[in-house]
C-alpha positions in Angstrom: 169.6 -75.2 197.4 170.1 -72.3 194.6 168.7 -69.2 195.8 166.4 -67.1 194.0 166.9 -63.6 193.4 163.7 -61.0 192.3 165.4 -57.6 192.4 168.9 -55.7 191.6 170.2 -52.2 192.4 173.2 -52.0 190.6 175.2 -48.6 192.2 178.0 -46.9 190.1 175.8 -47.9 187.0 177.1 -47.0 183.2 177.6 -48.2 179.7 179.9 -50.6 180.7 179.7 -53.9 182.8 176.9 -52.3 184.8 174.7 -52.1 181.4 175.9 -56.0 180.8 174.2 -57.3 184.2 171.4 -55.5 184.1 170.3 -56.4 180.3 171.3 -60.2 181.6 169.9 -59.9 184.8 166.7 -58.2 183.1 166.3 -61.1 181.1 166.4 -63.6 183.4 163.0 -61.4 185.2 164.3 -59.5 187.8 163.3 -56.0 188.8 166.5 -53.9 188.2 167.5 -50.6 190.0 170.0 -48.4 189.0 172.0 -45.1 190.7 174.8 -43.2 189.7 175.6 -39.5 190.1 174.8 -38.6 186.9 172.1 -40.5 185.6 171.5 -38.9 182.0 173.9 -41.9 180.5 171.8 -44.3 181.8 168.7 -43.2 180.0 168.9 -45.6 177.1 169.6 -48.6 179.6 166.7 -47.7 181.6 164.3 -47.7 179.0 166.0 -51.0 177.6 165.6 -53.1 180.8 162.9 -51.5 182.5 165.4 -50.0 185.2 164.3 -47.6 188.4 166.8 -44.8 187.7 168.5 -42.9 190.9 170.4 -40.4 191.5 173.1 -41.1 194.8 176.4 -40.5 195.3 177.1 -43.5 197.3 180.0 -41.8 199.4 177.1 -40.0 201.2 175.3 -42.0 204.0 171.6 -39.5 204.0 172.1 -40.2 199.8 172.7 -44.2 199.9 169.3 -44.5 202.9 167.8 -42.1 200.4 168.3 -44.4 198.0 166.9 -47.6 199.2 163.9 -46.1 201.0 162.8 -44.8 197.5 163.5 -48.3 195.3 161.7 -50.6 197.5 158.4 -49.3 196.5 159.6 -48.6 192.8 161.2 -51.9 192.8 157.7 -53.6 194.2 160.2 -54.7 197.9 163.8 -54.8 199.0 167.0 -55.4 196.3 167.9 -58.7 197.6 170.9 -58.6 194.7 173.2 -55.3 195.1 176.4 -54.9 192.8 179.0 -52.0 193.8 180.9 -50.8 190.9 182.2 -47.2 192.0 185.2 -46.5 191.6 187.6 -43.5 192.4 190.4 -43.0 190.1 192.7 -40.4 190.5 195.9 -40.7 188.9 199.4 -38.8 189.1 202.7 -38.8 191.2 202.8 -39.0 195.1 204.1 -36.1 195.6 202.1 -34.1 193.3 198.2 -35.3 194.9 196.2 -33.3 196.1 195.2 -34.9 199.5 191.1 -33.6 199.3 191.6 -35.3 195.8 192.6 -38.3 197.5 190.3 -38.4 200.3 187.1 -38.0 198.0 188.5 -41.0 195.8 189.1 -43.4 198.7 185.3 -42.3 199.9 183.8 -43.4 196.6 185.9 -46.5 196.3 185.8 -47.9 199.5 183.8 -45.7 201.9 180.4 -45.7 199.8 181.3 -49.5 199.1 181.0 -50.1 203.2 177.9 -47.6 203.2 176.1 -49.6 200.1 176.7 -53.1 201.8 175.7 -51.9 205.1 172.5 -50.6 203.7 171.9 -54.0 201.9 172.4 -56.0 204.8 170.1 -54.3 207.5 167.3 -55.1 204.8 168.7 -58.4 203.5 169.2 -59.8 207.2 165.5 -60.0 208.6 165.3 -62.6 205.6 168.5 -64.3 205.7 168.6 -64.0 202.1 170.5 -61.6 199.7 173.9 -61.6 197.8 176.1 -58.2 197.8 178.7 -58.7 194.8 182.1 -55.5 195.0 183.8 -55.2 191.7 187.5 -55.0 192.2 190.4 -54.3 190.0 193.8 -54.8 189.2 194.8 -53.0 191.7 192.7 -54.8 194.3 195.8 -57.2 194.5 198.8 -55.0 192.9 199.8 -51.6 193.2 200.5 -49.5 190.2 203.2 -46.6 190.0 200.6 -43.3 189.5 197.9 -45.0 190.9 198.1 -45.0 194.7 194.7 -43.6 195.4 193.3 -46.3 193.1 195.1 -49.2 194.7 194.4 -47.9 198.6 190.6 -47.7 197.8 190.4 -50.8 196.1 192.7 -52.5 198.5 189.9 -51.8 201.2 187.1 -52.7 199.3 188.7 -56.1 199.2 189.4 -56.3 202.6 185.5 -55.3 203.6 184.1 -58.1 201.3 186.1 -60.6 202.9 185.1 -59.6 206.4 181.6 -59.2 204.8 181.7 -62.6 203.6 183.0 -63.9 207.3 180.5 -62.1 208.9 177.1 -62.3 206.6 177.6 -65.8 204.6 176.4 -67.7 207.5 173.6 -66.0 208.1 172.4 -66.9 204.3 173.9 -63.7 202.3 176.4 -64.7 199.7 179.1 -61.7 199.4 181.6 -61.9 196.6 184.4 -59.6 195.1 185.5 -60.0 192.0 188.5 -59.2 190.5 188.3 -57.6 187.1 192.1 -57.9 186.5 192.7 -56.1 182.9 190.5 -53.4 180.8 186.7 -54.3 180.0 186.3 -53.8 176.1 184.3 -50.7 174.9 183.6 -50.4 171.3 182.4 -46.3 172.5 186.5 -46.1 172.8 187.2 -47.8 169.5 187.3 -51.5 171.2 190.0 -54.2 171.3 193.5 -53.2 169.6 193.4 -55.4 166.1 197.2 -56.1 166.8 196.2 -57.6 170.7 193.3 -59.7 170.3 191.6 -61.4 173.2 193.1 -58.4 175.2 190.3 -57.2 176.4 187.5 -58.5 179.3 183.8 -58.8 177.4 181.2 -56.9 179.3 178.6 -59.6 178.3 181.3 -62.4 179.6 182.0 -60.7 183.2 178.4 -60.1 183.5 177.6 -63.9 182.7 180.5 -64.6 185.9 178.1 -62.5 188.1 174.9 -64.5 187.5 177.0 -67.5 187.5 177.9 -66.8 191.5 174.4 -65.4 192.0 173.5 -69.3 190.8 175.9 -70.6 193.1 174.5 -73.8 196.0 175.1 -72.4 199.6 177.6 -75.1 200.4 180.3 -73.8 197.7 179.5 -70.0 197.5 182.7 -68.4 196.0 183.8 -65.8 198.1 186.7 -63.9 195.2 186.8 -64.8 191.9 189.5 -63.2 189.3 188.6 -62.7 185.7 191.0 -61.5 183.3 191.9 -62.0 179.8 194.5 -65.0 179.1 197.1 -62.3 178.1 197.1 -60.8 180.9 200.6 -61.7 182.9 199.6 -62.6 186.4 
């Protein structure tokens, strides 16, 4: 049977892919929650959708508790849909990082990923019902010279939705990572090269791969998908 999903908190919400799903997910009726750390950027989107707007940063556990206690009465009950898109990126040569630098990107990439998806499931469990959905990268599968901090938190965040997925899909919770494997298309950045079409990932298109798995029948849940442009070289 395809599940039905009421309400979304999307966390690590901005113009980008986060906007996509919830316009999408907005128009298909569910409630939609947002959070972010800085929450002035998503004015426009709230307004457009609807959205219950949050402040958290989701690498702190009293922030991400905070967070759900106060969306389940804005959000009329309990986000049984809950998207991580964090991400730390820090970028530079190994021996020149700063280790605090790298210890608060792994939090926000993979730490406040564990933290959001624990939160989820305490309240999605009680109904055996919910789907939790981490957004991966590139470097969820490769490693990229300059980008070790990138790669190690990404790397983990992988790793926890596959043990989520072992752990919570029989009990009725679908738990997905997707691989965004290339750059999502912003037209605020001046869009696609001219000379490299179809180089690009579509906001609108990744977002319609996420209501796609949110469609999905129990019996052939996807646990990883990848999504990247046809250029791209594997």
């Amino acid at each position: 049977m395809i599940p039905t999903y009421r309400r979304a908190l999307i966390v690590g919400a901005g113009s980008g892919l986060s906007a996509s799903l919830a316009r999408l997910l907005a128009a298909d009726g569910l409630r939609i929650g947002l959070a972010a750390r800085n929450v002035d950027k998503l004015a426009t989107l709230a307004a457009e959708t609807g959205a219950a707007v949050h402040v958290c940063d989701a690498s702190r556990p009293a922030e991400v508790e905070a967070l759900f206690a106060r969306l389940e009465p804005a959000l009329g009950g309990t986000p049984d849909v809950v998207v991580y898109n964090a991400s730390g990126r820090l970028r530079g040569r190994v021996a020149d990082l700063d280790p605090v630098a790298v210890a608060e990107a792994l939090m926000v990439s993979a730490y406040g990923g564990f933290l959001v998806a624990q939160a989820a499931a305490r309240r999605m469990l009680p109904h055996r019902h919910g789907a939790i959905l981490l957004t991966g990268a590139s470097a969820s599968v490769k490693g990229f010279a300059g980008s070790a901090p990138f790669a190690m938190g990404k790397f983990a965040l992988r790793g926890l939705g596959q043990s989520l997925a072992r752990e919570l899909q029989p009990q009725g919770i679908h738990v997905a990572h997707i691989v965004i494997d290339g750059a999502i298309r912003d037209p605020a950045r001046g869009g696609e090269p001219p000379e490299s079409p179809d180089s690009q990932l579509d906001p609108d298109a990744i977002a319609q791969a996420y209501r796609d798995l949110l469609r999905q029948d129990r019996s052939a849940w996807t646990s990883e998908l990848e999504l990247r442009p046809w250029v791209e070289k594997f």
